[in-house]
TORTOR-568250 format. One line per 3 residues: their letters; for each residue x negated, y, z negated of N, C-alpha, C, O. Coordinates in pm, whole numbers. Each point is the difference from the previous one (the first is absolute). Example, Ala and Ser with C-alpha at 12.3 -4.5 7.8 and 13.67 -1.06 7.14 Angstrom:
residues 2
as> -1319,-569,-780,89,119,0,-90,120,0,-104,-2,-66 | 139,107,138,-82,119,-6,77,109,-73,-51,111,-17
This chain:
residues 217
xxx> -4446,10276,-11156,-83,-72,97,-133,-38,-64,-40,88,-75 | -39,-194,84,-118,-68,-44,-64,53,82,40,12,116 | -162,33,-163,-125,-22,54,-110,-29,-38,-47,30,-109
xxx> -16,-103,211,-96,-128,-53,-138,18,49,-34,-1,119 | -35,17,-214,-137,26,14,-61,-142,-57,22,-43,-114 | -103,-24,217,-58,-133,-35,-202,11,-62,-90,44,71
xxx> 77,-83,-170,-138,74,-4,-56,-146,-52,61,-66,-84 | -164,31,137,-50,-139,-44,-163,37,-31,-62,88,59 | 27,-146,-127,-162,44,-103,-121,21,95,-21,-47,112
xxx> -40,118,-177,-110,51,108,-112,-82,50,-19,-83,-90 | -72,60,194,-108,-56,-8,-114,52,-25,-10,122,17 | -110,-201,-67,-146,49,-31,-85,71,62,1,-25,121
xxx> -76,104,-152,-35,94,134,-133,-107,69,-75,-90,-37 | 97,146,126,-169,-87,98,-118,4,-70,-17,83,-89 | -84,-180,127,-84,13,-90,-114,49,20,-38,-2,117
xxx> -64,67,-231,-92,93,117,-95,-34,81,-65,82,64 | 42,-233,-57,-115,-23,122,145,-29,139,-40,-21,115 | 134,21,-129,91,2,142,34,186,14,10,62,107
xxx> -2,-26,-192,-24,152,59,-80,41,36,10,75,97 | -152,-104,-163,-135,60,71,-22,-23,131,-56,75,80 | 123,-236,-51,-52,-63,133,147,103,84,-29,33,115
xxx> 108,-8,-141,73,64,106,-12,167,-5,78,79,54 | -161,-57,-109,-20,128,40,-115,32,75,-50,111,17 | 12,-220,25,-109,-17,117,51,-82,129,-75,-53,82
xxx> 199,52,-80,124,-89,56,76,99,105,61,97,-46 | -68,-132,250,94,106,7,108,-74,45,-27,-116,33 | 158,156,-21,135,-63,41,-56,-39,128,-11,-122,11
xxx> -48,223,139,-14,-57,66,-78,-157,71,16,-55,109 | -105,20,-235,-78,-62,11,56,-138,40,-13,-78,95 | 105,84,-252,88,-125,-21,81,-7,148,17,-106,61
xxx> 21,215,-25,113,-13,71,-72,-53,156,60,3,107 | -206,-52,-127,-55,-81,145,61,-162,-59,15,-92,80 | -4,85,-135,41,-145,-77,140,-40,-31,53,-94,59
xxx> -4,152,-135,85,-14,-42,153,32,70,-2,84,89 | 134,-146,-123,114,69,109,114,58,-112,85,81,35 | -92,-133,-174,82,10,-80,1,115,-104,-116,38,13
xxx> 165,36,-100,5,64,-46,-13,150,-11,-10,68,-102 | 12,-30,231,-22,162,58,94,108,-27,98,-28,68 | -81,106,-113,159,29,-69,45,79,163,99,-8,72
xxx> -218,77,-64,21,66,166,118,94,24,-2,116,-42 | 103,-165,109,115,92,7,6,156,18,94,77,-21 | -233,-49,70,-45,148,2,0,73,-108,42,115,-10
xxx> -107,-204,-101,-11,69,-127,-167,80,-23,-112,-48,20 | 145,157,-57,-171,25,29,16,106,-157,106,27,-56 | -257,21,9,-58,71,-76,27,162,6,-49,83,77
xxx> 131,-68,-170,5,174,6,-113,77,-24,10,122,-9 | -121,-182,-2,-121,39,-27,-128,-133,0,19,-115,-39 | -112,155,79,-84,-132,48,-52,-22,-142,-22,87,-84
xxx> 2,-285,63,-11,-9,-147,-51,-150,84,3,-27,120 | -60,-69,-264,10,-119,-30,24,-16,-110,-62,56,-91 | 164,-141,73,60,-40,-163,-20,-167,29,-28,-53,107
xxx> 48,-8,-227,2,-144,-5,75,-33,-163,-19,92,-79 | 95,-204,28,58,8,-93,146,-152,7,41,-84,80 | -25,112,-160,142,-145,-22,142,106,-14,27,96,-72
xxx> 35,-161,168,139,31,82,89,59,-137,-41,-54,-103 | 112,117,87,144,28,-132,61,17,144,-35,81,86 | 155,-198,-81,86,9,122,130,60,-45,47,-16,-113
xxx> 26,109,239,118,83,-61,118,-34,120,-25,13,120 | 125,-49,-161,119,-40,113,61,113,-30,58,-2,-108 | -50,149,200,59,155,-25,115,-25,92,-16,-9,122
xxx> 153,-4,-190,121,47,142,46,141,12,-45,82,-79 | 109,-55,148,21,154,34,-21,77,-57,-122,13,-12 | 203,93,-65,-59,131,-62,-25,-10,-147,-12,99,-72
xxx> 2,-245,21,-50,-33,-150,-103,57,-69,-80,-93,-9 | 18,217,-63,-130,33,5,-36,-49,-156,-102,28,-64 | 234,-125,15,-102,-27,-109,-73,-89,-19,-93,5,-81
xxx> 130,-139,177,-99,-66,12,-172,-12,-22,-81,-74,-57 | 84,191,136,-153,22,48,-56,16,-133,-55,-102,-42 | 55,228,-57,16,18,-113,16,-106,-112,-46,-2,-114
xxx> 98,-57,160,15,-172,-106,-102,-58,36,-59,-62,-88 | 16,61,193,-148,-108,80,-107,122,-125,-48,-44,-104 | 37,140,132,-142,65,-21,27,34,-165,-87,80,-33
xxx> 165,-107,-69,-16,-80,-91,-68,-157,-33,-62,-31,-102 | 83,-28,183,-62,-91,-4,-152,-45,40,-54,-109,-22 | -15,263,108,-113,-42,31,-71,-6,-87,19,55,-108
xxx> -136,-138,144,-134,-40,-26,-127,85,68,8,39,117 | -101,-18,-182,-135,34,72,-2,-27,127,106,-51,37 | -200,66,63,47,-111,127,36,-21,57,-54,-30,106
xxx> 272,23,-140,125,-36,104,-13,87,127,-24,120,8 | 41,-194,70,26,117,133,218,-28,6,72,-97,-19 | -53,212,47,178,-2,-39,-9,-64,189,-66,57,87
xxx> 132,-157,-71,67,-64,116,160,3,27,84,-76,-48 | -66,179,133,155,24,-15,52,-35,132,-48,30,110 | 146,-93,-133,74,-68,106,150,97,19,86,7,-89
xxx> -79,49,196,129,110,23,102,-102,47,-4,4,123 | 73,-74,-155,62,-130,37,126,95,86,56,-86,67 | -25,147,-53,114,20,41,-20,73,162,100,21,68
xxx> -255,19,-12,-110,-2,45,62,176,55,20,33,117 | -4,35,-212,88,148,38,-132,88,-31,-115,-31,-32 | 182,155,58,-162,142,44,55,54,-134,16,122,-2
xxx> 22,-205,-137,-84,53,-109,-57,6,-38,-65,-104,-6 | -1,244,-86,-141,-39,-82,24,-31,-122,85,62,-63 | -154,-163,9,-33,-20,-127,-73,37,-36,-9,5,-123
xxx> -79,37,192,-183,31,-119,2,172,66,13,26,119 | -29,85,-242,-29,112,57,-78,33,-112,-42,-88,-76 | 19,211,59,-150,65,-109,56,-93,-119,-27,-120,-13
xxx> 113,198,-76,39,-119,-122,-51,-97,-2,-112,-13,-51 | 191,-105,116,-44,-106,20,-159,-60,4,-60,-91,-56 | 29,190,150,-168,-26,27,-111,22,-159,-103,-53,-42
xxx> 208,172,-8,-44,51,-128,-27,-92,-133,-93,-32,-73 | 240,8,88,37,-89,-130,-105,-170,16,-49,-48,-102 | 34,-8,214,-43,-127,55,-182,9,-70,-63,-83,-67
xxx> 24,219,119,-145,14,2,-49,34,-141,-116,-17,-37 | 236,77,-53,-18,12,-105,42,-128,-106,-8,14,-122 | 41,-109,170,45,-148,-19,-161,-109,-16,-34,-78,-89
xxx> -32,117,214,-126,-85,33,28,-50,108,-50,-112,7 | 137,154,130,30,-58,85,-143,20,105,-54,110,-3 | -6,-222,97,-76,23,82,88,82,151,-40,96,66
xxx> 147,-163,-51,65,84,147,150,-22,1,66,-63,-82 | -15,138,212,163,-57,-9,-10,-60,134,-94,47,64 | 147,-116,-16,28,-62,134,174,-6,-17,68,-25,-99
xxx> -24,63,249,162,2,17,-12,-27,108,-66,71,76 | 127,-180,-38,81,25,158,141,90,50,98,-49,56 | -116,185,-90,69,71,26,-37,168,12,-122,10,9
xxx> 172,89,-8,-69,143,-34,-36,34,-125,50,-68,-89 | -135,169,50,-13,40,-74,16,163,-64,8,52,111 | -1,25,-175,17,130,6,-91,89,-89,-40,-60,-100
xxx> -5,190,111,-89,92,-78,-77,-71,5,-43,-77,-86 | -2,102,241,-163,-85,18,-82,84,-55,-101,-45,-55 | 125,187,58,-102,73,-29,-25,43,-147,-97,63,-43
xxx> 194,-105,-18,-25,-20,-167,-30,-130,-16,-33,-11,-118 | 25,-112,180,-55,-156,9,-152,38,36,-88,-55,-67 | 68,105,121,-143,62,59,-53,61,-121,-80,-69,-63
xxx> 106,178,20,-43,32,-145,-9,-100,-128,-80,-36,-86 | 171,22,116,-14,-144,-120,-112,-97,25,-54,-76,-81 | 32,91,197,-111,-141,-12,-4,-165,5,-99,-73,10
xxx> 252,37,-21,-11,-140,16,47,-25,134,74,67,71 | -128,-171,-53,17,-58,146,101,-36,51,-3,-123,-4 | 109,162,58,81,-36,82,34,-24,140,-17,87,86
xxx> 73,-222,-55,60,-53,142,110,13,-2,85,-2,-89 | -84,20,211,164,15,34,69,41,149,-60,90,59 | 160,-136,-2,68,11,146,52,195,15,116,39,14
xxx> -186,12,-19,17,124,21,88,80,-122,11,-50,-112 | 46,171,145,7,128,-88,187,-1,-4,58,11,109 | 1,-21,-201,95,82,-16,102,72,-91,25,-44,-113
xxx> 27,143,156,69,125,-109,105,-79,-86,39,35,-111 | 3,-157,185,123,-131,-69,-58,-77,-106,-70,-99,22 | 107,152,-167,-17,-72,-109,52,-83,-84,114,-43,18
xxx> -198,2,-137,92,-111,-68,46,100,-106,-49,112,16 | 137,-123,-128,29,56,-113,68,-109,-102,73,-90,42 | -110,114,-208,-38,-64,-70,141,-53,-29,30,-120,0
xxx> 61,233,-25,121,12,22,114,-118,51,104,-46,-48 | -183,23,173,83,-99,77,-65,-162,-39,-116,-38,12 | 233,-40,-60,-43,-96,-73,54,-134,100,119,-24,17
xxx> -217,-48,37,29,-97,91,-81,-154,-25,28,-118,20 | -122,179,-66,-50,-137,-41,-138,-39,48,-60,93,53 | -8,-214,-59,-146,10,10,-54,-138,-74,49,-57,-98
xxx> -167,20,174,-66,-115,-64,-131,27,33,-45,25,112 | -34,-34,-254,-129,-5,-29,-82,-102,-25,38,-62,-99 | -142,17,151,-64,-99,-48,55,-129,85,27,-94,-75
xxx> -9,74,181,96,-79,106,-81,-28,92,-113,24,-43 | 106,-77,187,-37,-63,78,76,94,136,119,-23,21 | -170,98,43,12,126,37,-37,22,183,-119,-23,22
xxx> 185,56,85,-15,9,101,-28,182,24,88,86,10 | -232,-67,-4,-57,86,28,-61,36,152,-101,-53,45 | 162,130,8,-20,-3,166,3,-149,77,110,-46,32
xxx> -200,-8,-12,-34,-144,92,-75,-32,-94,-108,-50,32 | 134,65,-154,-80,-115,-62,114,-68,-139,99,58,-46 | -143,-171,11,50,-32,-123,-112,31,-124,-122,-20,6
xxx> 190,70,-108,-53,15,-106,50,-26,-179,100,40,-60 | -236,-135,5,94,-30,-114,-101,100,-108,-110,51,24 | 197,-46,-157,-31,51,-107,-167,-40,-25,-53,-111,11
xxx> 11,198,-37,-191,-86,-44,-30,19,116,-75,97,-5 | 89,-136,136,-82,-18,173,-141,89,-41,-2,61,-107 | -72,-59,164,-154,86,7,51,83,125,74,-47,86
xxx> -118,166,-87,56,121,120,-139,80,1,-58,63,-89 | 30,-86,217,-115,89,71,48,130,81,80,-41,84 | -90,146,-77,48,88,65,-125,139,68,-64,64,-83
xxx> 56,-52,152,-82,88,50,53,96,128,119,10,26 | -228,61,54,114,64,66,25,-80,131,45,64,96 | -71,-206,-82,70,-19,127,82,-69,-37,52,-65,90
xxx> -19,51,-173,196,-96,-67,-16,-51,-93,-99,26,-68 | 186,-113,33,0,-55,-138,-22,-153,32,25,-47,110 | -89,-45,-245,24,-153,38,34,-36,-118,-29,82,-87
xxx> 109,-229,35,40,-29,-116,-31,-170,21,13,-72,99 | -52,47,-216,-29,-156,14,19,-70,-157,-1,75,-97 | 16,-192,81,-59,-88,-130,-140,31,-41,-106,-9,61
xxx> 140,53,-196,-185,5,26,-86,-82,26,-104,45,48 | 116,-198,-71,-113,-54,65,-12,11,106,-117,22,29 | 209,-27,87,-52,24,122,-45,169,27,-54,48,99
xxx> 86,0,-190,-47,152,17,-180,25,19,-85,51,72 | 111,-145,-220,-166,-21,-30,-103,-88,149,-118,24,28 | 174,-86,14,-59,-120,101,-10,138,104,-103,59,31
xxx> 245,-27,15,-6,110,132,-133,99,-49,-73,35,93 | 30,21,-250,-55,127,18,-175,-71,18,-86,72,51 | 59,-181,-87,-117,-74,-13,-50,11,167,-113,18,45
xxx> 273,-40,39,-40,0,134,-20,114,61,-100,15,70 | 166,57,-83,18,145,41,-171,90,-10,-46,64,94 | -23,-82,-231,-97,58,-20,-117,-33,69,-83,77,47
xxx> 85,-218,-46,-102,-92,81,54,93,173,-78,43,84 | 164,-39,-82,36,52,164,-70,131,28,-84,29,86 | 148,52,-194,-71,159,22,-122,5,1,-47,105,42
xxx> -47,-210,-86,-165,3,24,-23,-75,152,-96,-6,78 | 152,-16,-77,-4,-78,165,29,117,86,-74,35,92 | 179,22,-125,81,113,98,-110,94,12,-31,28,116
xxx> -34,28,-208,-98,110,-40,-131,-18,95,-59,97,49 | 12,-253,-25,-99,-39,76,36,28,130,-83,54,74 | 222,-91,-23,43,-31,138,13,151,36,-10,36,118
xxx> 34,54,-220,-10,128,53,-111,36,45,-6,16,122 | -116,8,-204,-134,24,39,-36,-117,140,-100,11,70 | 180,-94,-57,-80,-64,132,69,72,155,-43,12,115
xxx> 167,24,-186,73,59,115,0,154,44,52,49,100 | -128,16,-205,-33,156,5,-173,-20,69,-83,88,22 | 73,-233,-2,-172,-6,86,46,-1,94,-88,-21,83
xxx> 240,39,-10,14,-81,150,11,-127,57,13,-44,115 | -23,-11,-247,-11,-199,22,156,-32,19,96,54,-56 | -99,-137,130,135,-61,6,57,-85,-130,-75,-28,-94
xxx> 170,1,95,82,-70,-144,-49,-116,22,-49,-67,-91 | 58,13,255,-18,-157,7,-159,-12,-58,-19,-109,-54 | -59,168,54,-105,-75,-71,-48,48,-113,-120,5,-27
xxx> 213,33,-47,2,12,-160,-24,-163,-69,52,-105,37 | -124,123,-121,-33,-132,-31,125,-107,-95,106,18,-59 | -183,-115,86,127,-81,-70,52,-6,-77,-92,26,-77
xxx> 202,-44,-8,37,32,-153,116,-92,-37,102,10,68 | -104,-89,-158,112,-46,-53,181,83,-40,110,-52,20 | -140,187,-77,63,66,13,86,40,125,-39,89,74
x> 148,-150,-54,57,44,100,69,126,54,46,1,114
């Protein structure tokens, strides 16, 4: 029987004035604006973080665990691992190992739309991981099914391609082109100084309606 692992070349990591600007960047911000790219799906932070970084996308089917392992060879400084559980089952792909081997790679985070396992050795380890909850159902290396790296990738409710710019913090994840990444975080920051004012007017007792005017919507 064949099995086919598709791996197509990596992209460049982000560059550092689009990282600086998104680490002053929050998902929610964008998400007054924006409707597209939310990975969502009740994917949340096994530990509260902000990461930012360029996508290494992973197409994982059922209990394949070498895939994953083939991706985090390939990382870069930067990559956040984007794993797509295509077969959309309560396996884990990412457990301590994984988290291990990735961070010792140069990986910035893992994002999965699916579970994850040995949160509490992922927790020790230190790198940031998302993911649709916890479970004891794993992958093993063993089982050889197949996998595509570096692909164009359906990650929770969002689409995601190889390279995308990925903001992640603890209220979800967002994925974009980077130029519009860059445009959204230009907006986003300009917002949080607005937001910051409207707070202090609203901790006086003032009503919202006569917060002053602002282009910023």
């Amino acid at each position: 029987m064949l099995t086919d692992y598709q791996v197509e070349p990596n992209q460049p990591p982000l560059s550092k004035a689009l990282v600086d600007l998104l680490s002053q960047t929050e998902t929610a911000t964008i998400g007054h604006v924006e409707h597209l790219g939310f990975v969502g799906d009740d994917i949340l932070p096994i530990m509260p973080g902000r990461v930012s970084g360029q996508a290494l996308t992973v197409a994982a089917p059922g209990r394949d665990g070498a895939v994953i392992y083939k991706a985090i060879d390939l990382v870069q400084a930067g990559d956040i691992l984007v794993i797509s559980r295509v077969d959309r089952d309560d396996i884990a792909c990412v457990g301590g190992g994984v988290a291990l081997a990735a961070k010792a790679r140069g990986a910035a985070a893992i994002i999965i739309d699916g579970p994850a396992t040995d949160v509490e050795e992922i927790v020790s380890v230190g790198l940031p991981v998302w993911c649709r909850g916890r479970s004891s159902r794993t992958t093993n290396r063993k089982i050889a099914v197949g996998g595509s790296i570096n692909v164009p990738i359906a990650c929770g409710a969002a689409a995601v391609l190889p390279g995308y710019a990925v903001l992640a913090d603890h209220e979800g994840v967002f994925v974009a082109e980077r130029q519009r990444m860059e445009a959204l975080a230009h907006f986003a920051i300009e917002r949080q100084k607005r937001s910051l004012r409207l707070r202090a007017h609203l901790a006086d007792g003032l009503s919202i309606f006569d917060f002053e005017s602002d282009p910023i919507s």
